[in-house]
C-alpha positions in Angstrom: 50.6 54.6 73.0 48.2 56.0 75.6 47.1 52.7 76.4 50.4 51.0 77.2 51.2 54.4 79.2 48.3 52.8 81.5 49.9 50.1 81.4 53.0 51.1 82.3 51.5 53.1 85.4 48.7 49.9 86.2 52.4 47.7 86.3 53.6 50.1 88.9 51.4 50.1 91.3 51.1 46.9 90.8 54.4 45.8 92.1 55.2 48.3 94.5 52.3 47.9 96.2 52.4 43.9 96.3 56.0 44.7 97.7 54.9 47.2 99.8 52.6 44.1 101.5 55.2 41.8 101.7 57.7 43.3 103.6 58.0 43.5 107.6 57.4 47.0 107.9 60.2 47.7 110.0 64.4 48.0 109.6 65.5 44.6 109.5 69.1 44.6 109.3 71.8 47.0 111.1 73.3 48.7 108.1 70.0 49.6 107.0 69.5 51.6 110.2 72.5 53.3 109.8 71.4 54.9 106.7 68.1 55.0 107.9 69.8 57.4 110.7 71.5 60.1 107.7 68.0 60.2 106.2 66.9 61.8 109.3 69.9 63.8 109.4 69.3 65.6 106.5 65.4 65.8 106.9 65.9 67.1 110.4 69.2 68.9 110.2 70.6 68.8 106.3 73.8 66.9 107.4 74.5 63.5 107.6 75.7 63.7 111.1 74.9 60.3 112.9 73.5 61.6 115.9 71.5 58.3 117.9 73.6 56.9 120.4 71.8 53.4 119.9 73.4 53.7 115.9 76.8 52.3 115.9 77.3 50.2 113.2 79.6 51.5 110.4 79.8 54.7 112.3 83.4 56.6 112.4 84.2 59.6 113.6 84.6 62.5 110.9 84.7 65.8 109.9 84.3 68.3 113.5 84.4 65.1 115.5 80.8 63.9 114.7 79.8 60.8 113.9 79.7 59.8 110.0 79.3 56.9 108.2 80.8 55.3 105.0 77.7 54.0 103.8 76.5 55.3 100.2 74.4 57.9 99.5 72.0 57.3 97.2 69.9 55.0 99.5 69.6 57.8 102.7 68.6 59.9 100.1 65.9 57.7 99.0 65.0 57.4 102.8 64.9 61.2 103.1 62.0 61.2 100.7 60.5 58.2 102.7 60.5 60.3 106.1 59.3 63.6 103.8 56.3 61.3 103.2 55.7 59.9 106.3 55.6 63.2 107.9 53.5 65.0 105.6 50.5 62.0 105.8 50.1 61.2 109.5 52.0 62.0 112.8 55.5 62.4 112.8 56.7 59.1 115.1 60.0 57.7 114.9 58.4 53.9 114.2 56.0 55.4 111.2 59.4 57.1 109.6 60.9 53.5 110.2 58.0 51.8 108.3 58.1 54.0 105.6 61.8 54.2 105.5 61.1 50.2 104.9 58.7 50.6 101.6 61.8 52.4 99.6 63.0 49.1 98.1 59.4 48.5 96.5 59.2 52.0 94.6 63.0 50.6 93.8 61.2 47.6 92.1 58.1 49.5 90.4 61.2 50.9 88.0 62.7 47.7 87.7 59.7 46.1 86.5 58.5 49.4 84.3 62.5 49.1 82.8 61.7 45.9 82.0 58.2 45.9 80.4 59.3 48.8 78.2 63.0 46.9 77.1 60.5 44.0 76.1 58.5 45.6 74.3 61.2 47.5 72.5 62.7 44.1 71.4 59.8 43.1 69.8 57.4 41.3 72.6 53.9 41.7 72.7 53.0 44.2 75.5 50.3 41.6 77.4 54.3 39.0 76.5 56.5 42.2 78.0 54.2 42.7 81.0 54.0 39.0 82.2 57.5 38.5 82.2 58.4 42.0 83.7 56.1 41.2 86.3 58.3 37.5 86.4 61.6 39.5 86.7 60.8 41.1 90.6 58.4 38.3 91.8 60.1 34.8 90.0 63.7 36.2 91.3 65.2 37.2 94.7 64.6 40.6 93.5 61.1 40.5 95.4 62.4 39.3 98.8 65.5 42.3 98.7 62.8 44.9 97.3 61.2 44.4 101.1 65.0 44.6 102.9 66.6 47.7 104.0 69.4 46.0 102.6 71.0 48.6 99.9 70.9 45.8 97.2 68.1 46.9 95.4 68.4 50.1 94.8 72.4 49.4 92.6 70.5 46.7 91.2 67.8 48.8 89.7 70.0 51.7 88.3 72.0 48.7 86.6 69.1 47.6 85.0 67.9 51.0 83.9 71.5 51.5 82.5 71.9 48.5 80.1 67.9 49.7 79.5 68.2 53.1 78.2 71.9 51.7 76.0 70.0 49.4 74.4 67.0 51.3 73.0 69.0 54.4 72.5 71.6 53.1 70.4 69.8 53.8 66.9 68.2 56.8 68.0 69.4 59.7 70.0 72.5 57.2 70.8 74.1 60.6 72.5 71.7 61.3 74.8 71.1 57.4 75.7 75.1 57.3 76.1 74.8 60.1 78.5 71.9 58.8 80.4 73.4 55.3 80.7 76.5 56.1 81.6 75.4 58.5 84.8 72.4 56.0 85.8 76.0 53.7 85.9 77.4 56.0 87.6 74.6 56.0 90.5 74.9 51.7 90.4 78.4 52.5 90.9 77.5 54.8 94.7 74.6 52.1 95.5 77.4 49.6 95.5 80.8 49.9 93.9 81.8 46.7 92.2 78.9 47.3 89.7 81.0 49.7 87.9 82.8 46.7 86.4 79.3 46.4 84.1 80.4 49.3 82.3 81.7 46.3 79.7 78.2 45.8 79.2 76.9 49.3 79.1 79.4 50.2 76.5 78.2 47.0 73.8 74.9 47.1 74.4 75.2 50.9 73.1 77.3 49.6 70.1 75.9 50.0 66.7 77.0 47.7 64.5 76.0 49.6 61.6 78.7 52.4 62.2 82.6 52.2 62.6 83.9 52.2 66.3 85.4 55.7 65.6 82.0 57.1 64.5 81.0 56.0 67.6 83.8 57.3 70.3 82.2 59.6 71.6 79.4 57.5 73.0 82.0 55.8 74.7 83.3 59.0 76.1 79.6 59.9 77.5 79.8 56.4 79.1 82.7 56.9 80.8 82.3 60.2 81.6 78.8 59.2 83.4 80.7 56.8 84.7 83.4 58.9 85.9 80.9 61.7 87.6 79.6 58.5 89.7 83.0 57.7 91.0 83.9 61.3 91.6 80.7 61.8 93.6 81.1 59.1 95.6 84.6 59.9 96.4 84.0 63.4 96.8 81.0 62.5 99.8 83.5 60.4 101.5 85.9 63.3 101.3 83.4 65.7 103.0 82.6 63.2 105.8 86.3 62.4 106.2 88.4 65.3 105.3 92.7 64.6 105.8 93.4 64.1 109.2 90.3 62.3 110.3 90.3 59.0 109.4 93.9 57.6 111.0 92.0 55.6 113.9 89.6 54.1 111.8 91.7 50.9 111.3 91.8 49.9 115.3 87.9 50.5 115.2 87.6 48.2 112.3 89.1 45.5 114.2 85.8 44.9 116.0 84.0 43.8 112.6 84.7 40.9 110.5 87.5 41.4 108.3 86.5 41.1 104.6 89.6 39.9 103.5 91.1 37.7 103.1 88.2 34.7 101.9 88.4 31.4 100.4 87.7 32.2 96.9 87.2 27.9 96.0 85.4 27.4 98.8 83.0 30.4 97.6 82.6 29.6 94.6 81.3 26.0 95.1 78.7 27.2 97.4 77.4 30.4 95.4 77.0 27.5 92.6 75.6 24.2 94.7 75.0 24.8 98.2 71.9 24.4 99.6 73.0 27.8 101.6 73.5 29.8 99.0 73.4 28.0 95.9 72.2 30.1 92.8 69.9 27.6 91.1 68.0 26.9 94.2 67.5 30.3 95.3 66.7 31.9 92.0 65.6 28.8 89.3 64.8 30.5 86.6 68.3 31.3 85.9 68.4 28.4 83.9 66.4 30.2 81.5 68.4 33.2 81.6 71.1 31.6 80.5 69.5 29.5 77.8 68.4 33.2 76.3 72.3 34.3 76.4 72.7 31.6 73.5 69.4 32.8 71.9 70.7 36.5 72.1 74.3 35.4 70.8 74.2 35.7 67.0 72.9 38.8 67.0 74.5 40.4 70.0 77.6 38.6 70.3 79.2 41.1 71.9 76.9 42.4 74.4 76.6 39.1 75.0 80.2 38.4 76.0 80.9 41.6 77.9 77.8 40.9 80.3 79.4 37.3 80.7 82.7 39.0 81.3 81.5 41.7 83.9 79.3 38.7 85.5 82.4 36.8 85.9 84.4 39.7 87.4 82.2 40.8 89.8 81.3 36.6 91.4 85.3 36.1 91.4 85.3 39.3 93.4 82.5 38.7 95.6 84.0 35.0 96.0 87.5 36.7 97.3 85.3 38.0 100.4 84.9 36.2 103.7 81.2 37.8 103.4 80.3 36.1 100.2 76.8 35.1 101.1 76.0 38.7 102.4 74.5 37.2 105.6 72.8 37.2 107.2 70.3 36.9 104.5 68.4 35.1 102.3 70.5 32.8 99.9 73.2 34.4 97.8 72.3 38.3 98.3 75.3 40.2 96.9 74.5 38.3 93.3 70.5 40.0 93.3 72.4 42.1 90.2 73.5 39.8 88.4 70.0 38.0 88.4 68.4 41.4 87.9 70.9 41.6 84.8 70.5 38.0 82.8 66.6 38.3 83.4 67.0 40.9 80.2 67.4 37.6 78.3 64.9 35.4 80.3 62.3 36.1 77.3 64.4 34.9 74.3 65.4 31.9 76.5 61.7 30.8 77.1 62.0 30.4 73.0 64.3 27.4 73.4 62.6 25.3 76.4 59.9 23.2 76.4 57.3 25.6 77.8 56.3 22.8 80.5 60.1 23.3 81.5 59.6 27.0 81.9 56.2 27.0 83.7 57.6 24.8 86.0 61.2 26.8 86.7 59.0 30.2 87.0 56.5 28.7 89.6 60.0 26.9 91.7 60.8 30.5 91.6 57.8 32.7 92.8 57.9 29.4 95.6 61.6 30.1 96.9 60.9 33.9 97.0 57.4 33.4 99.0 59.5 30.9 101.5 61.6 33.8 101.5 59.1 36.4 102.6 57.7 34.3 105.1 60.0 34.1 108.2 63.0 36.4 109.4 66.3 35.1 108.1 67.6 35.7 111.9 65.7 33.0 113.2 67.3 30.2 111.5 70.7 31.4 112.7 69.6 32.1 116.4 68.6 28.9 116.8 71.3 27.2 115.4 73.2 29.3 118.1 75.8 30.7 115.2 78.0 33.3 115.6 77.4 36.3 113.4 80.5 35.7 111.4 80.8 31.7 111.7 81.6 31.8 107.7 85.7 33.2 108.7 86.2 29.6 109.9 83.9 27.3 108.3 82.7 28.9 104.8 82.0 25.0 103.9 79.3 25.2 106.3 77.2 26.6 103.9 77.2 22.9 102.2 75.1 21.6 105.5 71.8 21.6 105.1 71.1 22.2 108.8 72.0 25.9 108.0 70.0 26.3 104.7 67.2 28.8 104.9 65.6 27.5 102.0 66.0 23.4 103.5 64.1 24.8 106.8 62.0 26.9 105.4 58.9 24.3 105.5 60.0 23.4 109.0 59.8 26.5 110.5 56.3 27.8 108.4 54.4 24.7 110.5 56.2 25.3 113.9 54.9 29.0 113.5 51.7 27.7 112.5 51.6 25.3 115.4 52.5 28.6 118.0 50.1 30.7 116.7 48.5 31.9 120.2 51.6 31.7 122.0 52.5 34.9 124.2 56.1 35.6 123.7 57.7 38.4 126.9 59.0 41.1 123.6 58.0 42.0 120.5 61.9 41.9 119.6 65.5 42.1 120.7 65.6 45.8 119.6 66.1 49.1 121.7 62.5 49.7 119.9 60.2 47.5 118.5 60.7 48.5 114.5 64.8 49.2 115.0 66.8 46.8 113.6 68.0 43.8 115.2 71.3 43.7 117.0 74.1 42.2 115.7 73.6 38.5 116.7 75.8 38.1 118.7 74.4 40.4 121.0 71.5 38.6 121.2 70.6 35.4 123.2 70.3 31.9 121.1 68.6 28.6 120.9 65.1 27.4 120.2 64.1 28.9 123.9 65.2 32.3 122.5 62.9 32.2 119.2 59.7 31.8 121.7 60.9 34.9 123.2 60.4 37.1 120.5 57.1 37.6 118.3 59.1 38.6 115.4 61.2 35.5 115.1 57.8 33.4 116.3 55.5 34.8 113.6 55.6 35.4 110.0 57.4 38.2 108.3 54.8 40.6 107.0 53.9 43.2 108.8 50.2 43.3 109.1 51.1 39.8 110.3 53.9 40.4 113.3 52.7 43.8 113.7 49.5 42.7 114.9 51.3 41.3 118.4 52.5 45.4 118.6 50.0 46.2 121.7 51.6 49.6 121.5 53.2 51.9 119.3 52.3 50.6 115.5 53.2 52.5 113.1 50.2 52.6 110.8 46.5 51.3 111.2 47.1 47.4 109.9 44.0 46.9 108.7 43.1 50.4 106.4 47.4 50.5 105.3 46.8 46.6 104.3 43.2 47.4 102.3 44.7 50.7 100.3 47.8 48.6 99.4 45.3 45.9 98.5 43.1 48.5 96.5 46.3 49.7 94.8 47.4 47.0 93.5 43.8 45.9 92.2 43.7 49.1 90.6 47.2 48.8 88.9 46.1 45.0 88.1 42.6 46.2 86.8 44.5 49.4 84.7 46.8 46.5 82.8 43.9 44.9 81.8 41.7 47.3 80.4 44.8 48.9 78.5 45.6 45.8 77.2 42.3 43.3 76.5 39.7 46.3 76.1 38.6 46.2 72.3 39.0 49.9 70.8 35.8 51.7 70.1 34.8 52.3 66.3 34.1 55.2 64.7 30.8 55.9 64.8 30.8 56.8 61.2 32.7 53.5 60.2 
């Protein structure tokens, strides 16, 4: 037990310090800096006023006329204890708090992966078998590339996981506390992003017993609920606060200068989430395939968990697919699914079983290729150049089916013309009010492939102790040592795996 402890820990730092290199070190998307802004807040002031004139997005007047937004909670408070640590290790700077407001997502995916390793293991894998393909689940699937975002995904996509995690090892023993646990660690999904509550289908069979009757069992489904329920409350109760009655009648003639949400095109949705070279699912995550091949390996046995994560899959595509914003862009491929990938990789395992293992190799290596395209370039650049607007999807959602606007078809492309600029002096390091703040809504910001030459961070590669390097001023952290200790980390988590896992036990000495 000690040794797969050290395990456990060696897996941790292991991903979230891979992560932690992968991602650009900076907010790279305007929602993101919104909550980055009430993280600040309440590290500077214990509100969650917004209080930067250069914040706008999402922002609405509230409570005593300041400035609030209706972004969840959950993820500022995550960034609070980014800018706690930023503080307390080097200078306090506004772009160091941005980088480390940026590494949250990969302490997100060290519990994904450790929620993973330990459900393997309790179904029965080999813990050198549960390790490998916990470490598949974040760097195989778009989990890795959203774990680097300041995108909220990953965060309701990790408390999901945990959910159905602690449900399905807790249902023979201590199925009470397990209910409880599940159904509040639901209940935070449900504030990281709402429509995840509809996998309380799922939470509530995978902490059926079949051994007992459903009565014996209610009050499990009481302490799901009720987890459940404490979520919602919370989550209405913050809004309440930030919007008390009275305060929120102008709010609709504000919203008119964002893209309405409703109403989509629900067909047109759905055939691009499943085949477009935009946003189709197999291309940007293909190791689905043996997801879903592990559903019908888990069936028999867990029909109904089975059937309820089906159902709760299906509800929450057909509701994502009734949005104009389907994609989630921009982004990389389909981001608002990263859940429901996070979700089915529970079966991945069982549906490695059934494939010829050549078949498997070969999906898991398409996959940790997509997700390092992925990581590589800025997902603006593609759609500056193409001179799009930022909501081009209202009128032409088909457009995902042209490849010309496929991030994952241009990928290569724009790898060697970065490649082939290296040297190049570009007049700004980017189109932001500060070099790590995120990027203006694209609109706001000029177009074309003239414009991508103007910018280092569209004309270099993503990762920060890559584009940082053309920062002459103002970096946020020593490149070089930061890179080395992440390196050194996650050696050391690498090199802890291993010895808890191929080092031979010592004998007694009197044996």
């Amino acid at each position: 037990m000690a040794r797969w402890w050290l395990a456990l820990v060696g897996l941790s730092l292991f991903v979230s310090a891979v992560v932690g290199l992968s991602g650009p070190g900076r907010i790279d998307i305007v929602d993101g800096q919104t909550r980055y802004e009430v993280a600040r807040s309440l590290v500077e002031y214990g509100d969650h006023v917004i209080r930067d004139e250069r914040v706008w997005f999402g922002v609405f007047p509230g409570r005593d006329g300041r400035s609030y937004t209706y972004y969840r909670f959950p993820q500022s408070a995550a960034g609070a204890l980014a800018i706690l640590c930023s503080d307390a290790t080097g200078p306090v700077s506004e772009a160091r708090r941005y980088y480390f407001f940026s590494l949250t997502g990969a302490f997100a995916c060290a519990f994904l992966a450790v929620a993973y390793a330990v459900l393997f293991c309790h179904l029965g894998h080999e813990p050198r078998g549960a390790l490998l393909w916990a470490g598949a689940g974040i760097f195989c699937t778009p989990s890795w590339f959203y774990g680097t975002s300041t995108y909220d995904d990953i965060l309701g996509t990790t408390a999901l996981v945990l959910a159905v995690t602690l449900a399905l090892m807790s249902r023979h023993r201590r199925p009470l506390l397990g209910a409880a646990a599940a159904g509040l660690m639901l209940g935070l999904a449900f504030n990281c992003k709402q429509p995840l509550g509809v996998f309380v289908l799922a939470i509530l069979a995978a902490s059926y017993d079949r051994g007992q009757s459903l009565r014996q069992q209610s009050f499990r489904v009481v302490l799901v609920l009720a987890g459940l329920a404490i979520g919602i409350a919370a989550y209405k109760g913050y809004d309440l606060y930030k919007y008390p009655p009275g305060t929120v009648e102008g709010h609709a003639e504000l919203l008119q200068k964002y893209a309405p949400n409703w109403p989509g095109h629900p067909l047109a949705a759905i055939l691009a989430l499943a085949f477009s070279p935009g946003t189709g699912v197999f291309l940007y995550c293909p190791p689905l395939l043996i997801c879903l091949y592990g559903i019908r390996a888990w069936y028999r046995d867990e029909r109904w968990f089975c059937l309820t994560v089906l159902a709760a899959t299906t509800i929450f595509v057909l509701f994502v697919s009734s949005m104009t914003i389907f994609k989630g862009d921009p982004s990389w491929g389909p981001r608002y699914l990263t859940p429901v990938f996070a979700l089915l990789w529970i079966f991945a395992p069982a549906g490695a079983r059934l494939l010829p293992q050549r078949l498997v190799a070969t999906l898991l290596a398409l996959g940790l290729v997509v997700q390092l395209g992925a990581l590589s370039v800025d997902p603006h650049r593609l759609y500056l150049e193409r001179r799009l607007p930022s909501a081009f999807y209202l009128q032409a959602p088909w457009l995902y089916f042209d490849p010309a606007i496929s991030h994952l078809a241009n990928r290569p492309r724009e790898i060697i013309e970065i490649l082939a600029a290296r040297g190049e002096k570009a007049g700004r390091f980017s189109p932001s009010p500060s070099p790590l703040f995120a990027f203006p809504v694209i609109d706001f910001i000029e177009k074309g492939p003239e414009a991508i030459r103007n910018y280092h961070v569209l004309n270099s590669f993503r990762p920060w102790w890559i584009s940082q390097r053309h920062l002459t001023a103002g970096r946020p952290i020593a490149l070089g040592r930061t890179a080395l200790l992440l390196v050194l980390l996650a050696a050391s988590g690498l090199a802890m795996q291993t010895l808890a896992l191929f080092a031979r036990p010592r004998m007694d000495r009197k044996s």
